[in-house]
C-alpha positions in Angstrom: -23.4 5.7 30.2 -24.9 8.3 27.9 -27.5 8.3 26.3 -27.9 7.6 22.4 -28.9 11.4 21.5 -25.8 12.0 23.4 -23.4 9.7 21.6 -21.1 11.6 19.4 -20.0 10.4 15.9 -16.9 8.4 16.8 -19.4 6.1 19.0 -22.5 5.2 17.2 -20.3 4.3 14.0 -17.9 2.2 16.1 -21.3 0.5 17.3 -22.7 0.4 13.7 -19.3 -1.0 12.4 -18.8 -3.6 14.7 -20.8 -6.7 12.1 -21.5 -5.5 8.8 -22.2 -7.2 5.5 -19.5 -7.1 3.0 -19.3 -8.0 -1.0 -22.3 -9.7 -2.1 -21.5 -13.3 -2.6 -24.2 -14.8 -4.6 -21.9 -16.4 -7.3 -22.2 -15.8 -11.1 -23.8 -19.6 -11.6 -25.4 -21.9 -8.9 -24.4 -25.8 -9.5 -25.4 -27.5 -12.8 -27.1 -24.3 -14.6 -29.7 -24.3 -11.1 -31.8 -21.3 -11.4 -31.6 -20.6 -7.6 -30.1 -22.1 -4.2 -32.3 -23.5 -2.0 -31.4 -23.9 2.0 -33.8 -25.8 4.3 -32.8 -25.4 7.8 -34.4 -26.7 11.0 -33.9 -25.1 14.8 -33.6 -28.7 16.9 -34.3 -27.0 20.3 -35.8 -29.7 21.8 -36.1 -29.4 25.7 -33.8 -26.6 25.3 -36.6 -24.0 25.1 -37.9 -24.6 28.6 -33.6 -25.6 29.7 -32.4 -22.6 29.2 -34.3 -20.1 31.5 -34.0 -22.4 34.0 -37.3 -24.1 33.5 -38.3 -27.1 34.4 -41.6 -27.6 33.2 -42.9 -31.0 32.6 -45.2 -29.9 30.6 -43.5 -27.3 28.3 -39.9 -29.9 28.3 -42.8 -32.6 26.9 -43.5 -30.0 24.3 -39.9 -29.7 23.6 -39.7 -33.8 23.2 -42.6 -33.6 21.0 -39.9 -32.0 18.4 -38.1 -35.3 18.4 -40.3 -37.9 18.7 -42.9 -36.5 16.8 -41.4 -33.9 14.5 -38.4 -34.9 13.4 -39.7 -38.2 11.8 -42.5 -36.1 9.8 -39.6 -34.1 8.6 -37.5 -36.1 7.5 -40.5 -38.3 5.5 -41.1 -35.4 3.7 -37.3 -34.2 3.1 -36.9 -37.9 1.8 -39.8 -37.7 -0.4 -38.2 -35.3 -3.1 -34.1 -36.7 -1.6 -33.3 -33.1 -0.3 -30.6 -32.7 2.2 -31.3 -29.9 5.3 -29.4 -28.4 7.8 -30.2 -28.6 11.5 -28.6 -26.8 14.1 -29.0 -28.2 17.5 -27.9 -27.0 20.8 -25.4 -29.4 22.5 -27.7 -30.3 24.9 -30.4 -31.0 22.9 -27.5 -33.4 21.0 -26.8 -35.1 24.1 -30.8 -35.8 24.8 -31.0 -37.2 21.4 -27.9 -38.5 19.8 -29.0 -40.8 17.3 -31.3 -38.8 15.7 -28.4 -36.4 15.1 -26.4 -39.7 14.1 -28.9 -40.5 11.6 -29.4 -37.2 10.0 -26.0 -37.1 9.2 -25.8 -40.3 8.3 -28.3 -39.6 5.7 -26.3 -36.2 4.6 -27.9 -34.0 6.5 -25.6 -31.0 8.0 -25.5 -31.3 12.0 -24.8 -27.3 13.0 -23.7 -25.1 16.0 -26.8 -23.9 17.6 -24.8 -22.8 21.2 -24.9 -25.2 24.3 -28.4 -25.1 25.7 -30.1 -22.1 24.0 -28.4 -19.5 25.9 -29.0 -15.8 24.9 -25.4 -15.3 23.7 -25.6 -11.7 23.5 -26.1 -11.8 27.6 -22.8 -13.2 28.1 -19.7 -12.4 29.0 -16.7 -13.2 26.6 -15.4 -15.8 28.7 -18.6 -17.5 29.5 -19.9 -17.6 25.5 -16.2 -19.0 24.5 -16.5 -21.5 26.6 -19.8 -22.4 26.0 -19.4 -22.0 21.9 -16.8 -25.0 22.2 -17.8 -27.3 24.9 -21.2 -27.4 21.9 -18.7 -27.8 19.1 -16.6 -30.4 20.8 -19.9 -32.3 21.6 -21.2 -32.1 18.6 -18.2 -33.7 16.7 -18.3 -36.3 19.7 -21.9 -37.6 18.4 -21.9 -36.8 14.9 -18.0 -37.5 13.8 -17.3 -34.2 11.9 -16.6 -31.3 13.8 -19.5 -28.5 12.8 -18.5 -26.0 10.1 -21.0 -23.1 10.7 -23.5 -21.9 13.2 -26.6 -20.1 14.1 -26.2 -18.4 17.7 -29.1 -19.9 19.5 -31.0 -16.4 20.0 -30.0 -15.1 16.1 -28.0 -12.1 17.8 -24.5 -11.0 18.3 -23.1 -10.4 21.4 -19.4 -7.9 21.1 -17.4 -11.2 21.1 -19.7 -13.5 19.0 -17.5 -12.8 15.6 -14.6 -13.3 17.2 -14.9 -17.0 18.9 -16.4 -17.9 15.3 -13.3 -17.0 13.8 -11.6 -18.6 16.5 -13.3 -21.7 15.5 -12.4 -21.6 12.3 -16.1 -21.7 10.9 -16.7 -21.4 7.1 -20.5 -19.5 7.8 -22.6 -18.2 10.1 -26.4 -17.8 9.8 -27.8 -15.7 12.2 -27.9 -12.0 11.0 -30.1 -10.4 8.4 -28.6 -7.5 6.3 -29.5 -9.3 3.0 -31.4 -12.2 1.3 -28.3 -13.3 -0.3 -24.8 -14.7 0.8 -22.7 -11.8 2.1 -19.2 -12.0 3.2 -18.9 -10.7 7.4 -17.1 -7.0 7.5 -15.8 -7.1 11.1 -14.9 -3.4 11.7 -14.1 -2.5 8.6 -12.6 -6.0 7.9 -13.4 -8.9 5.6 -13.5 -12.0 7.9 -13.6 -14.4 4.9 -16.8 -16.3 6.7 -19.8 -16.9 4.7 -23.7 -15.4 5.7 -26.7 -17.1 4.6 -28.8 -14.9 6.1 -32.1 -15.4 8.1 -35.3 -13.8 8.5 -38.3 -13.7 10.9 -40.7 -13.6 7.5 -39.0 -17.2 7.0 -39.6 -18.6 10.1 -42.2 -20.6 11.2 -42.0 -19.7 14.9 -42.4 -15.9 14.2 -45.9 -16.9 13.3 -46.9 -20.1 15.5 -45.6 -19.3 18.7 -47.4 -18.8 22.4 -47.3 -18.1 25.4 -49.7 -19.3 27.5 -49.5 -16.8 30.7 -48.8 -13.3 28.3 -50.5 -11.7 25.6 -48.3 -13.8 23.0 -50.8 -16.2 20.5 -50.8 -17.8 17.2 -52.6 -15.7 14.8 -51.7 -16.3 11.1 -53.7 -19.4 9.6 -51.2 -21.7 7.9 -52.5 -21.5 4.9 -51.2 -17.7 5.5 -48.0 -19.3 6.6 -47.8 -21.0 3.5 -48.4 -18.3 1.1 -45.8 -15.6 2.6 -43.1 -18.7 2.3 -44.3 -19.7 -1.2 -43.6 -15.9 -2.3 -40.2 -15.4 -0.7 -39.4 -19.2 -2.7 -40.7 -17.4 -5.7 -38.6 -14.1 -5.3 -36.2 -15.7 -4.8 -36.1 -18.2 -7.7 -37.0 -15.1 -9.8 -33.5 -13.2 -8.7 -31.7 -16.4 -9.3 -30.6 -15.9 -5.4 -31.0 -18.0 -1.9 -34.2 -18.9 -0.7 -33.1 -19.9 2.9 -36.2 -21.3 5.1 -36.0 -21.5 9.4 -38.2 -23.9 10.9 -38.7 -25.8 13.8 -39.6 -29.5 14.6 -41.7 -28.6 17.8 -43.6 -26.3 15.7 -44.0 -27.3 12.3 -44.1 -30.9 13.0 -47.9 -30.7 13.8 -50.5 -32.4 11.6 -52.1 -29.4 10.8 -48.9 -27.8 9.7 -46.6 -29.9 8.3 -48.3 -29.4 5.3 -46.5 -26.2 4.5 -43.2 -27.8 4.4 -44.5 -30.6 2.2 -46.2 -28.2 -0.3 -43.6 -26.0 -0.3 -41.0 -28.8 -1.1 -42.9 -30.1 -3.8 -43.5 -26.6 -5.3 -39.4 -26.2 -5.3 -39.1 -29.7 -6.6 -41.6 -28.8 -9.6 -39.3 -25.8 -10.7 -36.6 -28.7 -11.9 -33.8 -26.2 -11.8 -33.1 -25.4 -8.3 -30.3 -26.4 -6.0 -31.3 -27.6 -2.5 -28.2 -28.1 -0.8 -27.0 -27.8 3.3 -25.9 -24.5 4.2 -22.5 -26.0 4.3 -22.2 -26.8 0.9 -24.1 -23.6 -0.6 -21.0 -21.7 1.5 -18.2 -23.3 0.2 -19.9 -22.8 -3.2 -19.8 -19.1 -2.4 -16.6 -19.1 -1.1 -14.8 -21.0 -3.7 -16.8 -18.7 -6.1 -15.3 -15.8 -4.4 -12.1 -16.6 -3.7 -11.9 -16.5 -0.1 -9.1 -18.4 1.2 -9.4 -20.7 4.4 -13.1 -21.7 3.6 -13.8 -25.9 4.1 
């Protein structure tokens, strides 16, 4: 293989090419005259964290339980609190550990999503291998929850050459795992518009970009929440200000702590204060976008 100096023109745009974001799909008007589009999502790893390296780590798979026993229920106070609906994407496996607390999300109208089989790093796979594994999680999902999952995040927020293409394959309505905007984009595979949905995501709106460790590396928490907090509040606020998507990543074994599950309380109540914003599941912010739109196939 060459190296990328090397590459001639042909090659780096083919690479370039592959995924790009299309037409901007942030519609003319957001449901009943709402200023802005709100998206709450949660990352339901779970055990999953310490699963899928091949870990097994009493300690760090307790860590991952923590998310469900103790997280979960402190989100979902606080989500009822102001009767906002949230996505979750969950890896299969995680599903499997806990299938009633993915039964009673949705049976409170909260979006169950494809979050890969047990965290793998998709974009390490072979095609055959990430197929495979990208439907055995769909079909288990629609197995607990009753409705088969209409978008996903990959479980690493990367591509891998064949990740568009299974999604397609699937049928999925959005994906939300890539960056190239703050605002709903349609997917351009290779020059191509796929007709899916992107509600992208962000490391700046992610809790675990800022309370993460790792307790034998250099890796350590170093922004105060407070910090957190602020840097959230401002991307709300930009956001509201644009009239765009404000689309929020967090995690239940991370957030869900008592000194931090303040910021999605505050936060919550500062987007309920506004009284003219939409907070919807990703699921129904992309069909919005895609009725909007026009694209065809989108449920």
């Amino acid at each position: 293989m060459s190296e990328p100096h090397q590459w001639d023109e042909d090659t780096w745009r083919g690479m370039v090419g592959q995924v790009r974001a299309g037409r901007n799909l942030k519609p003319a008007a957001w449901p009943n005259g709402a200023r802005c589009a709100v998206a709450i999502s949660f990352d339901s790893d779970h055990e999953t964290n310490e699963l899928r390296d091949g870990g097994r780590s009493p300690a760090r798979l307790s860590w991952g339980e923590f998310g469900a026993r103790r997280g979960i229920p402190r989100i979902r106070a606080a989500l009822d609190r102001h009767g906002f609906k949230a996505s979750f994407f969950v890896p299969a496996v995680a599903a499997l550990l806990h299938p009633d607390e993915q039964r009673a999300l949705a049976q409170d109208g909260h979006e169950i999503g494809l979050h890969g089989w047990i965290h793998e790093v998709n974009s390490r796979l072979d095609a055959a291998t990430e197929r495979d594994l990208m439907l055995r999680a769909s079909d288990a999902l629609e197995q607990i929850v009753g409705t088969r999952p209409v978008g996903m995040r990959t479980p690493s927020w990367d591509y891998s050459p064949h990740t568009l293409a299974i999604a397609r394959e699937l049928g999925l309505l959005y994906d939300s795992s890539l960056f190239a905007d703050d605002d709903p984009y349609e997917i351009v595979a290779d020059g191509t518009p796929t007709g899916i949905v992107e509600l992208p995501v962000e490391w700046i709106r992610d809790d675990a970009a800022y309370f993460m460790m790792n307790r034998f590396g250099a890796q350590r928490p170093y922004t105060p929440p407070e910090a957190v907090l602020d840097i959230f509040s401002r991307e709300f606020e930009g956001a509201h200000a644009e009239g765009g998507l404000f689309l929020l990543t967090m995690h239940p074994h991370v957030i869900g702590y008592r000194s931090r599950i303040f910021i999605l309380e505050a936060l919550l109540a500062q987007i309920a204060a506004k009284g003219d914003c939409w907070v919807a599941t990703h699921a129904d912010i992309a069909r919005h976008c895609a009725h909007a739109a026009g694209l065809k196939g989108y449920r």
